[in-house]
Chimera marker file (.cmm) of the C-alpha trace (Angstrom):
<marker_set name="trace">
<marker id="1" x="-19.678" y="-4.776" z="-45.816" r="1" g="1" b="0" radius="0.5"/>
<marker id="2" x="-16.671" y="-3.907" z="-43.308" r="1" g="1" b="0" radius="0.5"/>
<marker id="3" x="-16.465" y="-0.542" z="-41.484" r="1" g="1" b="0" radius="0.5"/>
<marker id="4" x="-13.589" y="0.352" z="-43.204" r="1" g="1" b="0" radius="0.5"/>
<marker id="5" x="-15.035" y="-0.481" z="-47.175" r="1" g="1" b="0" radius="0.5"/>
<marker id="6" x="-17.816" y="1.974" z="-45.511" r="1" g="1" b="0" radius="0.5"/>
<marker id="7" x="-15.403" y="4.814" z="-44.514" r="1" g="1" b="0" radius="0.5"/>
<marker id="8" x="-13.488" y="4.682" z="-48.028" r="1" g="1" b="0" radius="0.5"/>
<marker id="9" x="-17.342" y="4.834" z="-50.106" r="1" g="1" b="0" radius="0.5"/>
<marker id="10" x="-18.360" y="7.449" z="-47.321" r="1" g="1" b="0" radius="0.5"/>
<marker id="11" x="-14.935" y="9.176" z="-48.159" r="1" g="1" b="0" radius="0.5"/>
<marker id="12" x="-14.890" y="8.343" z="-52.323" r="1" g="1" b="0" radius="0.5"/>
<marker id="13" x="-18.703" y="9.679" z="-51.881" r="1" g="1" b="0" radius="0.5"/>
<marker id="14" x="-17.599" y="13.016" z="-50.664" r="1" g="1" b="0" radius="0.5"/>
<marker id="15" x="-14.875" y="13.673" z="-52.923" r="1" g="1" b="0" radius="0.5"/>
<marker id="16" x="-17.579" y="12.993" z="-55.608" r="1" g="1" b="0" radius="0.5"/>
<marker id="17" x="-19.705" y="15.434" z="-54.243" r="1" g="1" b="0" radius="0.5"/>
<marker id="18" x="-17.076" y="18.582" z="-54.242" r="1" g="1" b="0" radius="0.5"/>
<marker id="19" x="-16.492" y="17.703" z="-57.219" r="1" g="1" b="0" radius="0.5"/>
<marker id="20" x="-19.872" y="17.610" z="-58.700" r="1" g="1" b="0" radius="0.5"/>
<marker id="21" x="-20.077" y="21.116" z="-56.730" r="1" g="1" b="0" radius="0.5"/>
<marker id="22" x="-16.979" y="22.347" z="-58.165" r="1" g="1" b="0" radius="0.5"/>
<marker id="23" x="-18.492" y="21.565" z="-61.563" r="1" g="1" b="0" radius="0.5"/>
<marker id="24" x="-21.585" y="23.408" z="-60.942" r="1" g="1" b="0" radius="0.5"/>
<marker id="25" x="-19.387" y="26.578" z="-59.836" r="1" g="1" b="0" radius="0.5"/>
<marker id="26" x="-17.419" y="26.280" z="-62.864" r="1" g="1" b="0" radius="0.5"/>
<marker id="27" x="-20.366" y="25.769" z="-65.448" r="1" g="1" b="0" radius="0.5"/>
<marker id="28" x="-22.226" y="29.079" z="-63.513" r="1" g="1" b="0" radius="0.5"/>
<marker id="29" x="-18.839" y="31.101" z="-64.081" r="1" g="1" b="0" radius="0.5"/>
<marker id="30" x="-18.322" y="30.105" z="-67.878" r="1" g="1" b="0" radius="0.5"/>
<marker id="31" x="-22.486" y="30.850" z="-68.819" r="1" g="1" b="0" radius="0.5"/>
<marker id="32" x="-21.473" y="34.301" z="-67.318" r="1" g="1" b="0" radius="0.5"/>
<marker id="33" x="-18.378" y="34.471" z="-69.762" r="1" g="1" b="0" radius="0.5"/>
<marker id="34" x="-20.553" y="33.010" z="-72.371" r="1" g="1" b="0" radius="0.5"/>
<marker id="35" x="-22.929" y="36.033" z="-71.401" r="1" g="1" b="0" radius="0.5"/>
<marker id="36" x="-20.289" y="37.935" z="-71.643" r="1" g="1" b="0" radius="0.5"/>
<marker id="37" x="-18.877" y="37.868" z="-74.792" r="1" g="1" b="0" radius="0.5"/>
<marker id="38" x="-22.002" y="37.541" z="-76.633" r="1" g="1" b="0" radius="0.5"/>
<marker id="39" x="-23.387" y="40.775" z="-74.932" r="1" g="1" b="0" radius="0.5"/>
<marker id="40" x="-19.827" y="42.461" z="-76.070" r="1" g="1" b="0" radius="0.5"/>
<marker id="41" x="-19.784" y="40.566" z="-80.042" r="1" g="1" b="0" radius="0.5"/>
<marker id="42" x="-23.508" y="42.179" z="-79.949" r="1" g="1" b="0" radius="0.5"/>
<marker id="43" x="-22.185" y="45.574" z="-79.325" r="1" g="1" b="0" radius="0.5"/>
<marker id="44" x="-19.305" y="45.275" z="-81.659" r="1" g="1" b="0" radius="0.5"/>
<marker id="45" x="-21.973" y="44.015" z="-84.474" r="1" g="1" b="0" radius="0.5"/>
<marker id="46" x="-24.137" y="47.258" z="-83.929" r="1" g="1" b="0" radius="0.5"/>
<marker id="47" x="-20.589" y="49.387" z="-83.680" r="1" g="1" b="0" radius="0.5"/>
<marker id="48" x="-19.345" y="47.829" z="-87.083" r="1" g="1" b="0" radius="0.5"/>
<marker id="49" x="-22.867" y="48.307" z="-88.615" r="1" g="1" b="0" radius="0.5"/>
<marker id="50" x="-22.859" y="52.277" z="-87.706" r="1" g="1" b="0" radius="0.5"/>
<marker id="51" x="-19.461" y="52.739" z="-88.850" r="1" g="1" b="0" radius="0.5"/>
<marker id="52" x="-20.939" y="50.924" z="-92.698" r="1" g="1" b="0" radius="0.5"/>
<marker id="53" x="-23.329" y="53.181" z="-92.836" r="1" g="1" b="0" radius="0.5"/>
<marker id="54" x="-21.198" y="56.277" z="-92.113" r="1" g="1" b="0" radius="0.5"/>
<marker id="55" x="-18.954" y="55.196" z="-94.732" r="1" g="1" b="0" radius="0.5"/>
<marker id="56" x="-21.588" y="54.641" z="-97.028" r="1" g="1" b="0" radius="0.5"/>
<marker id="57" x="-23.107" y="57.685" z="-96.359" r="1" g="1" b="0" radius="0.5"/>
<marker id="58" x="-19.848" y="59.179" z="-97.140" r="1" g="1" b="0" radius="0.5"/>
<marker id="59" x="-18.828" y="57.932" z="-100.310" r="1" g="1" b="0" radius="0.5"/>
<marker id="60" x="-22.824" y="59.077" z="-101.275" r="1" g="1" b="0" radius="0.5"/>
<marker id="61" x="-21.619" y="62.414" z="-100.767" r="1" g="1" b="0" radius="0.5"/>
<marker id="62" x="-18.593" y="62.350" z="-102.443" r="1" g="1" b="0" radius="0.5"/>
<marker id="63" x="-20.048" y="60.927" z="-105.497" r="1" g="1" b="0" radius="0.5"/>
<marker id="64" x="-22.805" y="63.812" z="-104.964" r="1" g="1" b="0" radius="0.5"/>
<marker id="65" x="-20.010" y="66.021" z="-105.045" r="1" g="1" b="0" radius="0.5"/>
<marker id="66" x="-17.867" y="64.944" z="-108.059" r="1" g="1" b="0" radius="0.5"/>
<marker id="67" x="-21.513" y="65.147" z="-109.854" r="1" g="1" b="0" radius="0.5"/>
<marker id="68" x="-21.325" y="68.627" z="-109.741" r="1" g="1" b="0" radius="0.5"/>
<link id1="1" id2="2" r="1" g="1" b="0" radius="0.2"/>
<link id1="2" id2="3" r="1" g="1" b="0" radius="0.2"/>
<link id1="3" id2="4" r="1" g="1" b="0" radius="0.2"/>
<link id1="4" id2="5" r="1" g="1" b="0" radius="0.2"/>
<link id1="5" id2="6" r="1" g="1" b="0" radius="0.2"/>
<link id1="6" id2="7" r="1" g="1" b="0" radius="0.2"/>
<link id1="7" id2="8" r="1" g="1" b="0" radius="0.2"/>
<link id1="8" id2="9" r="1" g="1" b="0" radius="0.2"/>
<link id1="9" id2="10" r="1" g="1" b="0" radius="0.2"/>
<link id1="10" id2="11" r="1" g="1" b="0" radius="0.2"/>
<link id1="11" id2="12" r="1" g="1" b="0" radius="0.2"/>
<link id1="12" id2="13" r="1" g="1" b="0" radius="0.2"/>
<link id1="13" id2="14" r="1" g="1" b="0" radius="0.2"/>
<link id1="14" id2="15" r="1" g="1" b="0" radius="0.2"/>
<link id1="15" id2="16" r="1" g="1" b="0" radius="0.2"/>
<link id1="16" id2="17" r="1" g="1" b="0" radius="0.2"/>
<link id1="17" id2="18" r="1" g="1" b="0" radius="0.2"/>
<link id1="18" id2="19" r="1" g="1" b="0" radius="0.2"/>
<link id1="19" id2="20" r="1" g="1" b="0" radius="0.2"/>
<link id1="20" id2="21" r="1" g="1" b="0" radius="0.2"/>
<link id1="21" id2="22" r="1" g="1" b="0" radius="0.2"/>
<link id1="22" id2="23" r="1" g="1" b="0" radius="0.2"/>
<link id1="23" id2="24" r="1" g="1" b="0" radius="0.2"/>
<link id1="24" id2="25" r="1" g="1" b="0" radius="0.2"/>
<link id1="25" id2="26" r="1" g="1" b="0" radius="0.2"/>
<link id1="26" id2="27" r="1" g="1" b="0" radius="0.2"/>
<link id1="27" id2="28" r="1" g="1" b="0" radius="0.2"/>
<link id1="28" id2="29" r="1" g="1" b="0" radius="0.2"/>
<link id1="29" id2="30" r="1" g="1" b="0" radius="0.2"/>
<link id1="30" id2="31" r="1" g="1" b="0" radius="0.2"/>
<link id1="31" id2="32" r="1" g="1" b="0" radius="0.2"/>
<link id1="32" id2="33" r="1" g="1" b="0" radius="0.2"/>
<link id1="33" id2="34" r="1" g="1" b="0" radius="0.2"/>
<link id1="34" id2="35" r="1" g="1" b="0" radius="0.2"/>
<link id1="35" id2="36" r="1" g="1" b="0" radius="0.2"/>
<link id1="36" id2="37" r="1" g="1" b="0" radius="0.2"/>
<link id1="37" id2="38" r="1" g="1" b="0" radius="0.2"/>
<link id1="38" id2="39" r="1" g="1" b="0" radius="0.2"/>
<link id1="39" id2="40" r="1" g="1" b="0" radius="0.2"/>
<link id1="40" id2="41" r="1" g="1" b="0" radius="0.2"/>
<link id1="41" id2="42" r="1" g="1" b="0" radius="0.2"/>
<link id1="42" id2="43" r="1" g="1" b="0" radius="0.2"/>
<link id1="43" id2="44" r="1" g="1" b="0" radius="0.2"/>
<link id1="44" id2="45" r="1" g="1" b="0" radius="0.2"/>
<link id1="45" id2="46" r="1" g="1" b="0" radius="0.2"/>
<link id1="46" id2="47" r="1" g="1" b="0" radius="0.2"/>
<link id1="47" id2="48" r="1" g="1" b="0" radius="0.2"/>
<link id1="48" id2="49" r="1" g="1" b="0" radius="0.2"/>
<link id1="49" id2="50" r="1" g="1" b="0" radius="0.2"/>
<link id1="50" id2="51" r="1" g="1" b="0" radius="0.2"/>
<link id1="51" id2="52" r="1" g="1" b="0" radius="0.2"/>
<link id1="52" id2="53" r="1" g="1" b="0" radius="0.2"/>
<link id1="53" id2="54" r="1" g="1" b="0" radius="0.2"/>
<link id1="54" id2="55" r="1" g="1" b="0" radius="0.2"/>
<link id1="55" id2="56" r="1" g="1" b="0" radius="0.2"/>
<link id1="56" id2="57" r="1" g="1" b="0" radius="0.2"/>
<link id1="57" id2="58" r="1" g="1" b="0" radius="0.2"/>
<link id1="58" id2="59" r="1" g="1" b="0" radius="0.2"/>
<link id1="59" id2="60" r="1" g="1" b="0" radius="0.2"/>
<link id1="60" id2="61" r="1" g="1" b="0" radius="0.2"/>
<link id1="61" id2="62" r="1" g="1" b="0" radius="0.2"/>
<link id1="62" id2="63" r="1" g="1" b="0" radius="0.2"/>
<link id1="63" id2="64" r="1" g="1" b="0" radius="0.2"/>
<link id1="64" id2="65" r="1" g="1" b="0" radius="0.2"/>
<link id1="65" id2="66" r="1" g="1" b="0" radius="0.2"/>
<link id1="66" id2="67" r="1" g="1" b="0" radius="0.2"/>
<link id1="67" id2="68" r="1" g="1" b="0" radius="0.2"/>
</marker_set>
């Protein structure tokens, strides 16, 4: 193999590499996203399931109340 067929693997080689690193960088930042959003739909789930059970609770009381 020539010197030069060396130098453009060496250099196709190292563009492969940032690349493989920019991949990795890119994979880390969308997990955290990921993490993210499930740790906020989680929240939102137990928000929505408080706010049922207020409302339920209130229409037990007014149905308590028209009982009377």
């Amino acid at each position: 193999m020539e010197h030069a067929e060396l130098q453009a693997l060496a250099g196709k080689l190292e563009l492969l590499i940032q690349r493989i690193e920019q991949l990795k960088t890119q994979n880390r930042l969308l997990l955290a996203s990921e993490r993210s959003w499930r740790e906020e739909r989680a929240h939102l789930i137990e928000k929505n399931e408080m706010a049922r059970q207020k409302v339920e609770a209130m229409i037990s009381r007014l149905k308590a109340l028209e009982q009377d």
